[in-house]
N, C-alpha and C positions, 0 to 999 in steps of 0.2 A: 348587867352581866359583867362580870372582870374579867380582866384579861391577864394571863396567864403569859409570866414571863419568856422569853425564847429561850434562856439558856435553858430551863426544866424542859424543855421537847425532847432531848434523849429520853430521859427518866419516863418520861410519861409513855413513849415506844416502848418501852419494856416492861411497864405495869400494865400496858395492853395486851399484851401478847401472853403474860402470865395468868389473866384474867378471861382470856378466852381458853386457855389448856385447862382451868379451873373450872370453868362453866362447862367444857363439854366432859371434865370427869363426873359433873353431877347431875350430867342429863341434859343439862339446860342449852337452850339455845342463842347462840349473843348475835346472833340477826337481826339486825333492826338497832343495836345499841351505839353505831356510827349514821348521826346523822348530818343529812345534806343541810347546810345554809341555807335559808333564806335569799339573803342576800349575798352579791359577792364583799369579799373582805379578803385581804392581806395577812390577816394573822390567822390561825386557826383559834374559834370562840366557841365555849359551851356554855350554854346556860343552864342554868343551877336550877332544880328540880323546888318546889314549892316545899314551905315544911311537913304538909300533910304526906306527903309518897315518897313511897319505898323507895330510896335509889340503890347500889352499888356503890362501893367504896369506888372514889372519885377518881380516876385513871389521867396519867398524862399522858397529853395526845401530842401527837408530833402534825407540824404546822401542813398541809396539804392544799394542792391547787380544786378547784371542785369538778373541774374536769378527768379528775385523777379517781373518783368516790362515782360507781354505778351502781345507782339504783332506779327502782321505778314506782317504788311508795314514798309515797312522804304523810308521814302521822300529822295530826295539827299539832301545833306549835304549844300549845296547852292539853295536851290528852298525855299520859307515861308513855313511858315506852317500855311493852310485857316482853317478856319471852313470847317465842313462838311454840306451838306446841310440838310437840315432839312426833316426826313422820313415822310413820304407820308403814311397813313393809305393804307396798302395790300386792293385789292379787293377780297369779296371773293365770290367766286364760288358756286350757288346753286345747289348742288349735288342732292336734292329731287325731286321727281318727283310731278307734279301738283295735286293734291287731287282726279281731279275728271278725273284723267288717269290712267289706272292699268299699272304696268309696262311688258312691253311687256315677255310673254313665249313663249315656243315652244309648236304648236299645236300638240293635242295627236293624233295619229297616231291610231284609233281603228286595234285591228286585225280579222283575219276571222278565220269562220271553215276550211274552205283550209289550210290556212296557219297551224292550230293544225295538221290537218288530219283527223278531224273529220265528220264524217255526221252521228250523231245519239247523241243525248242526247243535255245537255247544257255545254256553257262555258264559264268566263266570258270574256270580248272583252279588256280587257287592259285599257277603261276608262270608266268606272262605271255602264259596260252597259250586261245584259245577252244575250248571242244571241243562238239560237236555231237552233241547226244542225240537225233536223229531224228524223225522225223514220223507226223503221226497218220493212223490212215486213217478215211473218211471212213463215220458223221456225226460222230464224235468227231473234234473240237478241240485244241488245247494249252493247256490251262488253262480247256477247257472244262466240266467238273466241280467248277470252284472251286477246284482247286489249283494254282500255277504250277508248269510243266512236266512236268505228267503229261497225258497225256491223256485225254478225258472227253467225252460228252455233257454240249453247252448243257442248262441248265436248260428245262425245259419248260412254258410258259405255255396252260392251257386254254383251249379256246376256251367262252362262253357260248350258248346257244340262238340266245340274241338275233344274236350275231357269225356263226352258221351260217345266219343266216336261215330258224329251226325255227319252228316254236308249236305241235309235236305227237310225238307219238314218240320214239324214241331214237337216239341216233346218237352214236358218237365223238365225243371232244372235242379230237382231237388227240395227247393222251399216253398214247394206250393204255386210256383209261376211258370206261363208257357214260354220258352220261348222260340223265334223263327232262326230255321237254322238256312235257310236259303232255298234255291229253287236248281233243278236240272235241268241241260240243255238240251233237247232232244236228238238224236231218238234214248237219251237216257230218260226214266222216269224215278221217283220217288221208289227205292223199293225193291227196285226191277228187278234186279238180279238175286231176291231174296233176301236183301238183307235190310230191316226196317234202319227209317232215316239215311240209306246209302244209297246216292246215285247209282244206275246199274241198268244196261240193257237187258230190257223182256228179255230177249232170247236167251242170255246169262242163265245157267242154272247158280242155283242158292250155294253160295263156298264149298260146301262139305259137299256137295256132289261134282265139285270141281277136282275132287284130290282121287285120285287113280293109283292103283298098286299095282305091281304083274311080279308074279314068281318067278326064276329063272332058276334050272337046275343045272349044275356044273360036272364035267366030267371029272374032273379032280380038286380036292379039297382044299377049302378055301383057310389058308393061314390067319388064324386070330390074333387080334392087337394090329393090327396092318392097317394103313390108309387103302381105302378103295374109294378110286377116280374117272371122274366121267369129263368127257367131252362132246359137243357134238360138230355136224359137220352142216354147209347150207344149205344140205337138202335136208336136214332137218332127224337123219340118220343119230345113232347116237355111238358113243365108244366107250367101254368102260374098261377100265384097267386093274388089276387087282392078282397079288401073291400070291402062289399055293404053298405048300411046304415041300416041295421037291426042286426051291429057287429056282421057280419058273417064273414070270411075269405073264400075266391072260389077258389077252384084249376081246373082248367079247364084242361083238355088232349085234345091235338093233336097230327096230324101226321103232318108229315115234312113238307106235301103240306097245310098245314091247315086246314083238315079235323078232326070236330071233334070226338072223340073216346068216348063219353059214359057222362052221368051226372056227376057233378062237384062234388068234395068232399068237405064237411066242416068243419072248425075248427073254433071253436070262436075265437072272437077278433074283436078290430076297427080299426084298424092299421095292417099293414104287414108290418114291420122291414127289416125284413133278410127271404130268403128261400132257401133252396138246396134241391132237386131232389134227393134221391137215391132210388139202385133197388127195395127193400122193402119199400119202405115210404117214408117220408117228413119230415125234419128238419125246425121249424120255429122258428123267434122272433115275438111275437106280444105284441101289449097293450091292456090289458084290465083294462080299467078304470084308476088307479094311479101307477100299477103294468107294470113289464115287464118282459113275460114270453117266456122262452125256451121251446117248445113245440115239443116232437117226437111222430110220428103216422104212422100205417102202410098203405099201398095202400088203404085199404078203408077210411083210414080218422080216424080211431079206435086210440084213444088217447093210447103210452104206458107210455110216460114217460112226468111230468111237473114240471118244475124250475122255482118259481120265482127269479130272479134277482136281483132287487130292488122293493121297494114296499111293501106292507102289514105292516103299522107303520103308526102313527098319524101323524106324521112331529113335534112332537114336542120337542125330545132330537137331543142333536147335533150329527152328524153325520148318523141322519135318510138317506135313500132315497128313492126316489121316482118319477114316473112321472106325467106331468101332461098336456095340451094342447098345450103346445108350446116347441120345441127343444128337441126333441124325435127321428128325422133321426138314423136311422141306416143300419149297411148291418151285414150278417151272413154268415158265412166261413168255409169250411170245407177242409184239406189239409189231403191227402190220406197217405203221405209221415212221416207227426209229429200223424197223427192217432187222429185230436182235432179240435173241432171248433173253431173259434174266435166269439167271439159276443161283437161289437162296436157300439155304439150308446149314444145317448144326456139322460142325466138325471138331475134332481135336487137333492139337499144336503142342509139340515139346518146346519149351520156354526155357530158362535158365536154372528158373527154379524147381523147373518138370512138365507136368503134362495139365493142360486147362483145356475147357471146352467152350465154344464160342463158335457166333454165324459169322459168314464171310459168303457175299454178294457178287457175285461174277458174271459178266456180259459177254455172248456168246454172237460169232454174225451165225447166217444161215446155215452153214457148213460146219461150224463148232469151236472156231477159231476163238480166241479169248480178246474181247476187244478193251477199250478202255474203259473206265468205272467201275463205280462198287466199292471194298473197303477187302482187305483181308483178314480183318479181326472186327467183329462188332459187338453185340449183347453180348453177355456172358454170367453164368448158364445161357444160353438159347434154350428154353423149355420148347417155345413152338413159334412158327413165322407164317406169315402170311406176305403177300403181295399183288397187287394190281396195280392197269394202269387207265388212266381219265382221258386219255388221249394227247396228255400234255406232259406227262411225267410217268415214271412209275412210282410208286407208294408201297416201301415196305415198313411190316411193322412186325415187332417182336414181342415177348412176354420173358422178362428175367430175373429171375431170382438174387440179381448180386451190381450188375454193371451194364451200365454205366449208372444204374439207379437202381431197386429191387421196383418193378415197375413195368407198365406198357409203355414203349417205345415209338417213336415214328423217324423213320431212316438212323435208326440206331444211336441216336445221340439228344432226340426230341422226346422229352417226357411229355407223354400224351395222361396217364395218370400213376399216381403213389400206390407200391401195392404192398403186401408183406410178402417177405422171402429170408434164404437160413445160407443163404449162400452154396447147398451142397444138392440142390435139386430141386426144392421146392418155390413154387412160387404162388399165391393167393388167387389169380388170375388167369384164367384160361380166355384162348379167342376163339372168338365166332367167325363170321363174314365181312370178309374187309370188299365193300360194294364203291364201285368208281362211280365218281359225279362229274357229268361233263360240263369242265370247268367249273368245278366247283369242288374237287377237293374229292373226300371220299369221306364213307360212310362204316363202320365200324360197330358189330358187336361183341359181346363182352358177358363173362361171368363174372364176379368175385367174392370170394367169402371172407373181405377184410373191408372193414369200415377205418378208411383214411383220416388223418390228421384235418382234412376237409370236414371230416365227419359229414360224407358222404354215405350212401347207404349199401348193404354187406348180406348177403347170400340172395343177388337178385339179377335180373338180366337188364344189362345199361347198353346205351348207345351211343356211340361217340361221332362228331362231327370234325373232319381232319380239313383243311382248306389245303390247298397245293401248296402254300408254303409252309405248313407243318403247323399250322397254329391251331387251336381248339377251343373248340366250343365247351356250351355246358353239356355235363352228362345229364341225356336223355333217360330217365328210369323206366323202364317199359313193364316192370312186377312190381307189389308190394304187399308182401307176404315171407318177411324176413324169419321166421319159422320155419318153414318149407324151403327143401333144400334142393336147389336150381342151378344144374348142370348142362355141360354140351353144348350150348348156344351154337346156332347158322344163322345166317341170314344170306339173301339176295335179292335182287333188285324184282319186283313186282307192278309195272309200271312205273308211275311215278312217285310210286311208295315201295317197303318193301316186308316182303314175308319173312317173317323170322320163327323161328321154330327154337325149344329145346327140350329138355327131360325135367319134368318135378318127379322123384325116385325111377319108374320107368314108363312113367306116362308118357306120351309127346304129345308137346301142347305147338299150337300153329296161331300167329296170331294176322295181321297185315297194319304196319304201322305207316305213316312219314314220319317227317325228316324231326320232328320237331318230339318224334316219339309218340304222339298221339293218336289213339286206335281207328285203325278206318273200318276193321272189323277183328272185333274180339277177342279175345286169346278163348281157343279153345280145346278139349280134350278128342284129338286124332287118331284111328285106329290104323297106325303106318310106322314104323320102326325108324329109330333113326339110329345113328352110330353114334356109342357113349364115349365119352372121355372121362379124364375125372373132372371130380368138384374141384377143386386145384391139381393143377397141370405137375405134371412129374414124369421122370423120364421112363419108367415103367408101364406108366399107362397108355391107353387103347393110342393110336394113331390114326386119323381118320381122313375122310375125302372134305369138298365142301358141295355147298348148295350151289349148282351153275343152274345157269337161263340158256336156253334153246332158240332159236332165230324170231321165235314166232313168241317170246316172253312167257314160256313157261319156265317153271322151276323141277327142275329134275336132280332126284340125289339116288344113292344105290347104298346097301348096309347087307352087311352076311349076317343069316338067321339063320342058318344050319351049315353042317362041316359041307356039305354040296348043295349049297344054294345059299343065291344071291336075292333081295327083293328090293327092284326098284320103283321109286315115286314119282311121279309124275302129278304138280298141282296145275290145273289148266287158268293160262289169264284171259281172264275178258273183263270188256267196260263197255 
């Protein structure tokens, strides 16, 4: 092999480079026509093709490392070196699918109610489809056993003694179990008094032949919308007070069976307020005309002593008062123990910026004298008041449409509960029977046709638990039948429970609860009148007496059913 001088290595780079633009004008391919050394060397060497084969005019090469030249054939050393042949355009492969072919999936497998474990309700089926697992029959539910979509009986909640209105015996509790609700002490038996599961002396006749009516016809006619109020005395005598419309005031005497004892007594007035019974005489509040007067008189009616209260003033410096046709409710009290009357009720007050209505509380001694306590400005509106006393206190409570809250009150500044009111008369809340507890506070019922921010419950009769210091219990629900519309509420003390009565449209219903509101016998439908009010208190509507207790613990109330006649009730206690 010779060796090819250095200086010719430019020259020889540029007949290479001419000779491969020549070869690919003529197709050919010069692949393969640099070949790798053998061995290493320092100079770049070619050797010279043998005389029988074709070579290529002889190129000069420029001198190269061999690290510089990659390949990965190497011809032998004695074989030409051809052309390659000439590459053939790849075919290539159409990977798409035809347009009008969707490419194949897997079909969806719908699944069943079987397969969930369903058969009640719906579910969806796993491709886009609802399917309907059927219905339950009835008492069973769908999902009423605690599983979705099987069906099942609701869980079952027992009932307590207490919720059946037991205290004896045994009886279902609802889910199929007995249970004992305890035993009586004699001479009470299981029963006795006719009422199943209630302690009750034999000689007790059954509730509903304990409730007693007597007609009473009046020489003159009896004023509609009016409170009519009863007292009795400790023979057991009864007194009932009540308006004509010739502002007369009528006290009528009876005896305990409803027979009456002689001609009425009169005292003027259009209004009866407040009355108490005592042996010598009669304590009243009445209104006559703008005034409201404390009136004492003896057994025949003989005025001794008269206070006005408010009233007798023009209305026109501030701080006047006065009443006048509307929001005038009151009651009148007498506690044997502090030796003073209370006399609460609704008045009006010229103010600065005019005339507002509101209760104001005043302590009276024997004679009528004004003594200390009370407030001169309290609720306001005053729709209606009540008051008693526990032997420890007295306990007034109001219902108001504006102030100090829209709400039932205790001693006019203690919200007892949230009611709705419009500030101009109405308020959601009428009262029942405010029953003293000795030493234990009092006892309270209640209408309302508003379901509070408590989202407590709304067109029902509730009971309220007040302790002497004005604090409260839970509202006790005594209805639940928020549909039906439940007015009038009474109550009073019936042992050591108490009968509560009120109106569903003009039914009166009577039931006998405790403290805890729980029935000791039944609410039920009574053929005995009672005095309406409205479903929410407002100052146009009816004014009424309450349910009082007579020496010997019955419950006696009185209600006008005709322009000349009164009918009062009498429920007898026994145990």
């Amino acid at each position: 092999m010779e060796r090819l001088p250095t200086y010719q290595t430019p020259h020889l780079l540029a007949m290479f480079v001419l000779i491969l633009l020549f070869g690919q004008s003529l197709g050919v391919s010069c692949v393969g026509m640099i070949i790798a050394p053998e061995k290493p060397f320092t100079e770049q060497t070619i050797e010279r093709p043998a005389p029988d084969q074709h070579t290529l005019p002889e190129p000069h090469i420029t001198e190269q490392h061999p690290t510089d030249i990659q390949t990965n054939d190497k011809p032998p050393a004695d074989k030409p070196i051809l052309p390659e042949p000439e590459p053939q355009p790849e075919t290539q492969l159409d990977t798409q699918p035809p347009q009008d072919i969707a490419p194949d999936k897997p079909a969806c497998v719908p699944t069943t109610c079987a397969a969930w474990g369903a058969n009640c309700g719906t579910i969806q089926d796993g491709c886009g489809k609802t399917l309907s697992c059927g219905k339950c029959t009835v008492p069973q539910t769908c999902g009423g056993g605690g599983q979705p979509k099987v069906c099942g009986a609701p869980a079952c909640t027992p009932k307590t003694c207490q919720q059946l209105g037991a205290n004896c015996g045994s009886l279902d509790d609802g889910c199929g179990k007995q249970i004992s609700c305890g035993k009586c002490t004699a001479p009470q038996t299981c029963g006795g008094s006719g009422t199943p599961n209630t302690c009750g002396n034999p000689s007790c006749p059954a509730f509903t032949q304990r409730i007693e009516k007597k007609t009473l016809a009046t020489t003159a006619s009896i004023a509609s919308s009016r409170a009519i109020m009863l007292d009795t005395l400790p023979d057991k005598t009864v007194r009932i007070a009540w308006a004509d419309t010739a502002k007369k005031i009528h006290i009528t005497s009876i005896r305990a069976n409803g027979q009456s004892m002689g001609a009425d007594v009169l005292v003027d007035g259009e209004f009866v307020n407040g009355f108490v019974a005592h042996t010598d005489g009669y304590a009243l509040l009445v209104r006559r005309a703008e005034t409201m007067v404390f009136v004492r008189t003896d057994k025949t009616g003989k005025t001794t002593k008269e206070v006005v209260l408010v009233g007798n003033n023009n209305h026109t410096k501030v701080n006047d008062k006065w009443v006048d046709s509307w929001g005038h409710r009151g009651r009148l009290l007498w506690s044997d123990k502090d030796k003073k009357y209370a006399a609460y009720f609704g008045h009006n007050m010229l103010w600065s910026n005019g005339k507002h209505q509101g209760d104001i509380l005043m302590y009276l001694d024997a004679t009528g004298k004004k003594v200390s306590g009370g407030w001169g400005w309290g609720c306001s509106h005053s729709i209606d008041v009540r008051i008693a006393h526990n032997g420890a206190r007295f306990g007034p409570v109001c219902a108001s449409d504006c102030y100090p809250k829209k709400s039932i009150s205790f001693n006019h500044r203690t919200l007892l509960r949230e009611e709705s009111g419009n500030c101009s008369g109405n308020v959601s809340a009428t009262l029942g029977g405010l029953v003293p507890l000795s030493g234990n506070g009092f006892a309270l019922s209640f209408a309302s046709t508003y379901r509070n921010k408590k989202q407590e419950k709304q067109n029902e009769i509730g009971l309220l638990h007040i302790t002497s210091a004005g604090k409260l219990g839970h509202v006790k629900w005594l209805t639940n039948a928020p549909t039906v519309a439940k007015h009038s509420p009474q109550m009073a003390a019936y042992g050591s429970n108490f009968l509560v009565g009120w109106l569903e449209g003009s039914a009166t219903k009577l039931a006998v609860v405790d403290l805890q509101g729980a029935s000791v016998i039944k609410a039920m439908t009574a053929s005995v009148p009672l005095a309406a009010s409205c479903p929410a208190s407002r100052f146009s509507c009816a004014d009424r007496g309450d349910f009082e207790n007579t020496p010997d613990g019955d419950v006696i109330w009185a209600t006008r059913t005709a322009t000349k006649e009164l009918t009062y009730v009498r429920v007898r206690y026994c145990q």
